[in-house]
C-alpha positions in Angstrom: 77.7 -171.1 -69.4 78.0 -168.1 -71.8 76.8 -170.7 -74.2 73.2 -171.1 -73.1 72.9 -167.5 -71.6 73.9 -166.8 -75.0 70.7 -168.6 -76.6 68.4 -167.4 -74.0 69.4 -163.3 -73.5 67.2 -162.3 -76.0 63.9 -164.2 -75.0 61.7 -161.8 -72.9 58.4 -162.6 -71.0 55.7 -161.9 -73.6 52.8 -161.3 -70.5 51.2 -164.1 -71.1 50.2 -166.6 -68.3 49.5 -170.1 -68.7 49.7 -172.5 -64.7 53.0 -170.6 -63.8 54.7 -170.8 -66.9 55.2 -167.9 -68.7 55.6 -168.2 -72.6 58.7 -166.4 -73.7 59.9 -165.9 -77.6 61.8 -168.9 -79.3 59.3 -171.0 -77.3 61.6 -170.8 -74.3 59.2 -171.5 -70.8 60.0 -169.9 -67.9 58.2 -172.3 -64.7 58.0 -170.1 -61.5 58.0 -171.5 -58.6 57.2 -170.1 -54.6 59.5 -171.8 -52.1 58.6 -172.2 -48.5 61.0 -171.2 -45.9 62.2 -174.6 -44.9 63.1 -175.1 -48.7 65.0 -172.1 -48.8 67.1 -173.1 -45.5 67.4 -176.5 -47.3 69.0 -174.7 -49.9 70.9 -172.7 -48.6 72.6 -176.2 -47.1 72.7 -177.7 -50.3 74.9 -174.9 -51.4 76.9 -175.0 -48.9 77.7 -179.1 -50.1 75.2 -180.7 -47.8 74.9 -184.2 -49.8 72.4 -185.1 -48.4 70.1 -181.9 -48.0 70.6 -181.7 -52.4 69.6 -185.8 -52.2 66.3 -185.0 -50.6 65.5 -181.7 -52.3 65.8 -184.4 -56.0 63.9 -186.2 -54.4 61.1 -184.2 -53.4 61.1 -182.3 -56.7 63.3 -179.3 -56.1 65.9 -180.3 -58.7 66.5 -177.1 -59.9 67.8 -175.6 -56.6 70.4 -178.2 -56.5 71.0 -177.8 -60.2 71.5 -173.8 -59.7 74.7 -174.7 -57.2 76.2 -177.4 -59.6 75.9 -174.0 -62.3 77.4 -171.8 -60.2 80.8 -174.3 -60.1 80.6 -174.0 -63.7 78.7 -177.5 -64.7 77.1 -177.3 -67.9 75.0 -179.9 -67.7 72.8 -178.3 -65.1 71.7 -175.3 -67.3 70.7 -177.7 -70.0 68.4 -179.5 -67.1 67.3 -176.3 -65.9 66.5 -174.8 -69.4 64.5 -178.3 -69.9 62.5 -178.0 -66.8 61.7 -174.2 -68.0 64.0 -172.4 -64.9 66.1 -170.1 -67.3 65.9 -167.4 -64.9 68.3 -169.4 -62.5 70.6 -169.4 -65.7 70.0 -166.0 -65.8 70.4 -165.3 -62.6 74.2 -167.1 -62.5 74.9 -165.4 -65.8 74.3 -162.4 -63.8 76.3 -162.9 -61.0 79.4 -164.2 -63.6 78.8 -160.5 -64.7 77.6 -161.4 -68.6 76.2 -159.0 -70.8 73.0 -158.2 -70.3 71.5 -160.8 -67.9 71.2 -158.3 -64.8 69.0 -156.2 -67.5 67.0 -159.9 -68.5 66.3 -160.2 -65.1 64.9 -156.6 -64.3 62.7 -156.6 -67.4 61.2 -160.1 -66.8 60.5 -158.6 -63.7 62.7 -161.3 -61.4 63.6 -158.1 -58.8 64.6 -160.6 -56.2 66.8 -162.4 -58.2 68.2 -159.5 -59.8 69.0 -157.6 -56.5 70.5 -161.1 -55.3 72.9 -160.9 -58.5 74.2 -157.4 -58.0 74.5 -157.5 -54.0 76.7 -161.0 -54.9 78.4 -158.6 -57.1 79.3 -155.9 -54.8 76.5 -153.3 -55.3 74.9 -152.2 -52.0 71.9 -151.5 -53.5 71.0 -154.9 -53.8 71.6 -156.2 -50.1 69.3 -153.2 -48.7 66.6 -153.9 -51.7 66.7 -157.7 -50.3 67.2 -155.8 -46.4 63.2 -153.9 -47.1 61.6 -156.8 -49.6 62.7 -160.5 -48.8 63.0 -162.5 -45.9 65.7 -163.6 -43.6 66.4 -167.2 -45.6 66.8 -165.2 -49.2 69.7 -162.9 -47.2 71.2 -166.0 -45.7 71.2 -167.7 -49.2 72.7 -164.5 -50.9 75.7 -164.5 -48.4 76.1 -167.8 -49.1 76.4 -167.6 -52.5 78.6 -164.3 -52.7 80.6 -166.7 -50.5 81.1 -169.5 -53.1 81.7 -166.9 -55.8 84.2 -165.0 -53.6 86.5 -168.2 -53.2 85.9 -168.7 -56.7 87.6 -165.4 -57.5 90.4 -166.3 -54.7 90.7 -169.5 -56.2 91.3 -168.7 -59.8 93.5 -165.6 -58.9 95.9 -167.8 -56.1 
């Protein structure tokens, strides 16, 4: 993990739009997507090791959202698929929330406020769950209590 976030800390939006992909320094792409609701709830399942929820968000091009769990439980090969397919604020985003130097700051200045307030409230910093409280909707709290849950049990695990 440390590895890619790493390569990637220093590349910051340049401002530049181009069909949802923003042109970052070192050629690094950053694709931004909008997810309806029911993907987000679909997510949130996959995270929580719903087989069959990740199969059908592959297969109906949502990759990266099942690619972001398999990150979180440390697989590497899922930050080189999501840096190919130009999601390297999900990297960031995990980076964050495994407390690495400077990715909360990477997220704030490529403006990626929900994700960043999702990192630090993972993280323990009340400011981030009532930032997601007044500006996000029900499934991104749902999502960020499941993931402070998978990282909790992490911590549990590795200190038992």
């Amino acid at each position: 993990m440390s590895g890619f976030w790493d390569d990637l800390k220093g590349a910051f939006i340049d401002g530049k739009k181009d069909s949802d992909i923003f042109k970052m320094k070192e050629n690094v792409k950053v694709n931004v997507r909008d997810y309806h609701p029911k993907i987000m709830v679909a997510w949130d399942e996959c995270l929580k090791g719903n087989l069959e929820i990740a199969k059908w968000l592959i297969q109906n091009g949502y990759e990266e959202l099942v690619n972001v769990r398999a990150s979180l439980f440390g697989e590497q090969r899922a930050n080189e698929k999501l840096k190919e397919k130009g999601f390297v604020q999900f990297i960031a985003f995990v980076a964050a929330i495994r407390e690495q130097e400077g990715a909360k700051d990477w997220l704030q200045k490529n403006k990626f406020d929900q994700l960043y307030a999702m990192a630090i409230a993972i993280t323990g910093d009340e400011n981030g769950w009532k930032w997601i409280r007044q500006n996000s909707s029900e499934d991104i709290f749902m999502i960020t209590q499941t993931i402070k849950y998978i990282v909790d049990n992490q911590r549990t695990i590795r200190r038992g």
